[in-house]
MINUSE-743223 format. One line per field, with one value per residue (C-alpha): x, y, z; residue number from 0; residue in three letters. Coordinates in pm, whole numbers, plus 50000, padded with zeros to 5 digits. Example, Ala and Ser with C-alpha at 12.3 -4.5 7.8 and 13.67 -1.06 7.14 Angstrom:
2
x c(51230  51367)
y c(49550  49894)
z c(50780  50714)
n c(0  1)
res c(Ala  Ser)
//
This chain:
305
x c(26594  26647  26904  27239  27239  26916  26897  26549  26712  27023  27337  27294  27631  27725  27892  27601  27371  27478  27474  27130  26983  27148  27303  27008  26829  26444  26554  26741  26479  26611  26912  26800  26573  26892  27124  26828  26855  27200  27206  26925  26757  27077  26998  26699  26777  26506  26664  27007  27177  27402  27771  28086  28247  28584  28748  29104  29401  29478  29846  29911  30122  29832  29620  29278  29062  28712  28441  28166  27903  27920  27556  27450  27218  26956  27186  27510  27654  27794  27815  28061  27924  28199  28132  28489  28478  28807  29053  29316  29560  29532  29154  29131  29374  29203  28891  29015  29212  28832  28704  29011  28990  28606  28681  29003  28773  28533  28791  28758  29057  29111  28934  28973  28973  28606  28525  28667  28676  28332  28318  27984  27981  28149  28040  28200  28009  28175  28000  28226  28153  28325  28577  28634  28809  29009  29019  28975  28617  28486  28169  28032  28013  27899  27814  28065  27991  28277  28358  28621  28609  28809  29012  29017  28608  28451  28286  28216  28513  28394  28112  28145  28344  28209  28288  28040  28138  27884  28102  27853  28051  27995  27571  27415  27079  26834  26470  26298  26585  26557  26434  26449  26476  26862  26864  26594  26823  27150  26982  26859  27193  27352  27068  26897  27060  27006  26605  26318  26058  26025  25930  25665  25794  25933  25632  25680  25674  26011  26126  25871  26053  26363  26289  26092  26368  26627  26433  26662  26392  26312  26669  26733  26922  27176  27144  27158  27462  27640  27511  27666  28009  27988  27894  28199  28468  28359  28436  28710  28845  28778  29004  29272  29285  29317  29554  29733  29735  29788  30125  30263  30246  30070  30347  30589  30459  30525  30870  30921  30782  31040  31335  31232  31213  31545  31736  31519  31375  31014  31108  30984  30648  30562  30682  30438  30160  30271  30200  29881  29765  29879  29669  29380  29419  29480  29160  28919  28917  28900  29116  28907  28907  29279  29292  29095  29192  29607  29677  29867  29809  29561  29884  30099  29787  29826  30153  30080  30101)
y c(41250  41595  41667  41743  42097  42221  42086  42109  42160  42325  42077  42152  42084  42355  42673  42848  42594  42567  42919  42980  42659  42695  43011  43312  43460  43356  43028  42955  42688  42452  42502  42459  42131  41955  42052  41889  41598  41539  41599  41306  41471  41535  41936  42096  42419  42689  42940  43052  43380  43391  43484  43660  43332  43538  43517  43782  43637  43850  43961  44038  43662  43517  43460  43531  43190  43195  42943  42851  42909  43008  43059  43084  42864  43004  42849  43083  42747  42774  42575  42618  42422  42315  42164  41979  41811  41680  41482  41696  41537  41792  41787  41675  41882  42186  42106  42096  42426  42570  42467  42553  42911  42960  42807  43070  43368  43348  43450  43773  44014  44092  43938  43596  43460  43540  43424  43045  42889  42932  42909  42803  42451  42478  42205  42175  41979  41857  41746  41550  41484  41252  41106  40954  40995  40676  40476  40154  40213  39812  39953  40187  40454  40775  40944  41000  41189  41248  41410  41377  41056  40814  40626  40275  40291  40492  40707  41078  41279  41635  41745  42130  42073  41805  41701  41542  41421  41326  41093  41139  40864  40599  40675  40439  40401  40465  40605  40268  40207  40527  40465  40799  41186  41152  40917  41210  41464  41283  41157  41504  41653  41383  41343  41634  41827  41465  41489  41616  41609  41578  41229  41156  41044  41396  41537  41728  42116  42145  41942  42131  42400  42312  42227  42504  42732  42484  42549  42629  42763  43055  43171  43524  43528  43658  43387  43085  43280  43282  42912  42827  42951  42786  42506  42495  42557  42268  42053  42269  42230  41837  41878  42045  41795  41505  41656  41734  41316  41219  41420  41327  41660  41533  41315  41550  41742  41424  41384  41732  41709  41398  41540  41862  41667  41533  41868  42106  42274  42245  42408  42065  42108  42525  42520  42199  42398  42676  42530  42391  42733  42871  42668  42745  43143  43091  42830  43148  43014  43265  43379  43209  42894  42875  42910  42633  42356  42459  42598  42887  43268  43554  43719  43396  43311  43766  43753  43498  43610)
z c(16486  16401  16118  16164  15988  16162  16490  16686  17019  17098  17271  17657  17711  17452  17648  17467  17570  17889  17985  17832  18036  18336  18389  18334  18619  18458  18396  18742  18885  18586  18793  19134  19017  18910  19199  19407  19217  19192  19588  19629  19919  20142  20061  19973  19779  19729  19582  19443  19309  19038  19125  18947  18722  18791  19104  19096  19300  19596  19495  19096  19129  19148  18827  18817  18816  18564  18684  18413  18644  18979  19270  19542  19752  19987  20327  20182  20040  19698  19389  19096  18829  18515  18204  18061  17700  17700  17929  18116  18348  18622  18611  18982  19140  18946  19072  19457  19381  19274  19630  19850  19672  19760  20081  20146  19997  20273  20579  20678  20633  21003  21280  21257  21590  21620  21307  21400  21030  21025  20632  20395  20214  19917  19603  19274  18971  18649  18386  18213  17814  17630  17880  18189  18521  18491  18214  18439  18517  18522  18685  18394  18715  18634  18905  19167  19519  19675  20033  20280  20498  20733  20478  20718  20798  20527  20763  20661  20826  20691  20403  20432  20085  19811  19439  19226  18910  18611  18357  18071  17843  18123  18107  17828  17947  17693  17764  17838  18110  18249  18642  18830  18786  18782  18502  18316  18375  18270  17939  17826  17874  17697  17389  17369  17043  16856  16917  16754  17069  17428  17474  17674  17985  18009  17994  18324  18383  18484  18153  17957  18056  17957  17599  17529  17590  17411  17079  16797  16626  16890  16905  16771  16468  16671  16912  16656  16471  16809  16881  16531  16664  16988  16863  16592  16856  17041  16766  16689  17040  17007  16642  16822  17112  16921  16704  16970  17072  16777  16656  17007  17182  17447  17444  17437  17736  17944  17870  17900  18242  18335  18162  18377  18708  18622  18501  18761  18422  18258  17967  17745  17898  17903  17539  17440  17630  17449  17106  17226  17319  16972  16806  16978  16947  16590  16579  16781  17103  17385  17628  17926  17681  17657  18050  18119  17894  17904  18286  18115  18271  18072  18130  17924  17662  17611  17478  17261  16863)
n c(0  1  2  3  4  5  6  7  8  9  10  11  12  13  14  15  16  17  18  19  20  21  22  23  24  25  26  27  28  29  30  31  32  33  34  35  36  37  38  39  40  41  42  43  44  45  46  47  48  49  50  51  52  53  54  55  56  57  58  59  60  61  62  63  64  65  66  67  68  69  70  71  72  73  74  75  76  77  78  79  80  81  82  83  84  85  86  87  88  89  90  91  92  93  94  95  96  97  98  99  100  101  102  103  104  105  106  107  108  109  110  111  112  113  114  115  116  117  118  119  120  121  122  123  124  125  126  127  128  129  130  131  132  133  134  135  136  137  138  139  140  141  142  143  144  145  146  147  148  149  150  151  152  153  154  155  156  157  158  159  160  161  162  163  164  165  166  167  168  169  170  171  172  173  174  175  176  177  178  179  180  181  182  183  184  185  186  187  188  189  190  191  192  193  194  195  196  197  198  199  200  201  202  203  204  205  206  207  208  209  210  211  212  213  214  215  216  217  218  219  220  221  222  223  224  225  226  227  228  229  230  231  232  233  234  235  236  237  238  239  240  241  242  243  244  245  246  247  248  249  250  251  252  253  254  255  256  257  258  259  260  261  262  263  264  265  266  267  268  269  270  271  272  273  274  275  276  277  278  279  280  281  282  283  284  285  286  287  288  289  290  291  292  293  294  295  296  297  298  299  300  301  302  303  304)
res c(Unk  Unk  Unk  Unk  Unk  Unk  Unk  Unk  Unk  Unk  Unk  Unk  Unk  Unk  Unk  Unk  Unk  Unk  Unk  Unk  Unk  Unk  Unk  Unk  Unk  Unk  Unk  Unk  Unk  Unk  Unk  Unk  Unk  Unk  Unk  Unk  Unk  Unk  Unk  Unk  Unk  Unk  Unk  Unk  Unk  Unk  Unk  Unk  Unk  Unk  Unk  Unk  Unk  Unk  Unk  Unk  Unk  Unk  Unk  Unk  Unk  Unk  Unk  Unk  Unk  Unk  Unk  Unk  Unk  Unk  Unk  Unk  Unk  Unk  Unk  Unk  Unk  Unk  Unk  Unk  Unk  Unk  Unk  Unk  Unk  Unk  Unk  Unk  Unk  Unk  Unk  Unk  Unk  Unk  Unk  Unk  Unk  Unk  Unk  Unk  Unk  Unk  Unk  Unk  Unk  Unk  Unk  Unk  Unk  Unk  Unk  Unk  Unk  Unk  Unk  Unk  Unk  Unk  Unk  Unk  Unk  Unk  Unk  Unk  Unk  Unk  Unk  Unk  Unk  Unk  Unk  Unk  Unk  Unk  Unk  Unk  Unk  Unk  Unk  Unk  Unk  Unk  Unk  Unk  Unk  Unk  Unk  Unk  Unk  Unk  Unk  Unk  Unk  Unk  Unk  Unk  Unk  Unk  Unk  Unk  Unk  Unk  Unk  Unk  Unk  Unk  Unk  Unk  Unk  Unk  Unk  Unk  Unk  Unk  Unk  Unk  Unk  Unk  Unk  Unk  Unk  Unk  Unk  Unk  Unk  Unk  Unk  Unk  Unk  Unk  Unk  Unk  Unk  Unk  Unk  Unk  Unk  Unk  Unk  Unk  Unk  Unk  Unk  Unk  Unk  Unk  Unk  Unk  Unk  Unk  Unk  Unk  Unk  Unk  Unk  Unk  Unk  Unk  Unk  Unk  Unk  Unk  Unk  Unk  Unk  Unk  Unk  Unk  Unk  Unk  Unk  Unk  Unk  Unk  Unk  Unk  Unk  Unk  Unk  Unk  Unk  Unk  Unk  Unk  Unk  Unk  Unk  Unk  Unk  Unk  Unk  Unk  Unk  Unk  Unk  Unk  Unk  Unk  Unk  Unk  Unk  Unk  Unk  Unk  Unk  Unk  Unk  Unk  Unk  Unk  Unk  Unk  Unk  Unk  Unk  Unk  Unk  Unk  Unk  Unk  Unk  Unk  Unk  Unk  Unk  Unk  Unk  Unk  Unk  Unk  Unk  Unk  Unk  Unk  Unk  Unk  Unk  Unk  Unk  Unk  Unk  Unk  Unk  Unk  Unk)
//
C-alpha cells in the first residue's frame, strides 16, 4: 500500500484527479474507453470533443449551470459526466434538470417547425462516492441504467435521454472477484490512490495508460501543490457535511422546508443553506463548489461575507 502522506497514485475521483484523467484533450481515449464500457456495447464511441462545463441561462433569472465535464461524441450525442461525494436530497431532480437543459439548448431560435424536435441523445453519469441513492439497497446495486420506459411492461418507451449512476459504496469486489472490464474500471476508480502498482491483471495499454499519468511522482510541483489542495477540500467538504448532520442543520433545513409549506415561506430552509454555504467560503471552497453541493445562485454564494 502506498503511504498515506505520499501517495503513489493520485485519487481519480479527486476534482484534480478527475479532470487530469478524464477531462484533457491527450488523454481523452481514457475517456472514450470507459463511456464504451459503461454503455456495454449499446454505443460505440470513436471519438469525442470536450465542451464548455458552463452552460448561461437564457434570461439573467436564470442562473448559469457548471457541469464537471461536459463532450461530445462522434454521432453529436453528448455526455455530462459528474462526480458527487456526498448525499444531496435533490440529487435526482438535478440530474434530470442537467439533461432537460442540454436537451432545451439544442432547439433552434426560430424555425422550429422544420426542425421537428429533432434533438441529439443526451446522457448524464454520476459517479457517486461514498453514498447511495437509497439507503434501502438489499441488492448491493451499483450500477444503475436508467431510460424512459412503459411503467406496466418495462419496455423501452424513449432512450434519446439516459442516466447512469455508479454507486461506488455499493462495489466491494476485490481484484480476484473482478470478472469484466466494468468491474476493472470501477475498482481503479475506487482503489487507486490506496496502491502502490498496477496489478497485473491491469496490465493492459489502456490501464497502462491511466496509471502512468496518475503518478504522483510526475506531477509538477505545481501540480502536486494544487493536488494537495484538492485533495484537502474534499475532506474538508466531507468535515463540513457531516458537521452539518451532526449539529442538526440538515435537520433544520427540513423543518424549515415543512414549516415553509405550511406558512407559504422558506425562510427556515434559504437561511440553513445559507449557513452551509458560509462555512464552505470560509473553509476555501469555490464558488462552482458552493453551487453544486447547496443549490444557491453565483449571484446568492457572491454576496456572501
Amino acid at each position: 500500500m502506498a503511504t498515506k502522506n505520499i501517495p503513489t497514485y493520485i485519487d481519480p475521483i479527486s476534482d484534480f484527479g478527475f479532470k487530469r484523467i478524464f477531462g484533457t484533450e491527450p488523454n481523452k481515449d481514457l475517456l472514450i474507453a470507459f463511456l464504451n464500457v459503461l454503455f456495454r456495447g449499446r454505443k460505440s464511441i470513436s471519438d469525442i470533443v470536450f465542451v464548455s462545463t458552463e452552460k448561461v441561462g437564457d434570461a439573467s433569472s436564470i442562473g448559469t449551470v457548471i457541469f464537471d465535464l461536459l463532450c461530445r461524441g462522434n454521432n453529436q450525442e453528448q455526455f455530462i459526466i459528474e462526480v458527487q461525494k456526498s448525499k444531496q436530497e435533490y440529487l435526482k431532480k438535478r440530474i434530470l434538470y442537467y439533461a432537460a437543459k442540454l436537451t432545451a439548448d439544442q432547439a433552434p431560435k426560430g424555425n422550429r417547425q422544420s426542425w421537428k424536435y429533432d434533438f441529439h441523445e443526451v446522457y448524464v453519469i454520476v459517479l457517486m462516492e461514498g453514498f447511495t441513492i437509497s439507503e434501502e439497497n438489499p441488492t448491493n446495486q451499483y450500477l444503475h441504467d436508467i431510460c424512459l420506459c412503459d411503467r406496466n411492461t418495462g419496455k423501452i418507451f424513449q432512450e434519446d435521454i439516459g442516466f447512469i449512476y455508479l454507486e461506488l459504496a455499493n462495489f466491494t469486489k476485490e481484484e480476484a472477484d473482478l470478472q469484466d472490464d466494468l468491474d476493472n474500471w470501477l475498482y481503479v476508480l475506487k482503489n487507486m490512490s490506496r496502491l502502490n502498482r498496477i496489478p497485473i491483471y491491469l496490465r493492459k495499454p489502456i490501464f497502462e495508460k491511466l496509471f502512468n499519468i496518475a503518478q504522483y511522482s510526475t506531477l509538477s510541483k505545481e501540480d502536486k501543490h494544487m493536488y494537495d489542495i484538492k485533495l484537502k477540500r474534499k475532506w474538508d467538504e466531507k468535515a463540513v457535511m457531516d458537521y452539518a448532520t451532526n449539529s442538526g442543520i440538515q435537520k433544520g433545513i427540513e423543518i424549515g422546508e415543512e414549516k415553509g409549506r405550511m406558512e407559504g415561506k422558506i425562510e427556515g430552509r434559504m437561511e440553513s443553506k445559507l449557513e452551509i454555504a458560509l462555512k464552505m467560503k470560509k473553509t476555501g471552497f469555490s464558488d462552482a463548489e458552493i453551487h453544486k453541493y447547496t443549490g444557491l445562485s453565483i449571484e446568492e454564494i457572491n454576496k456572501l461575507n
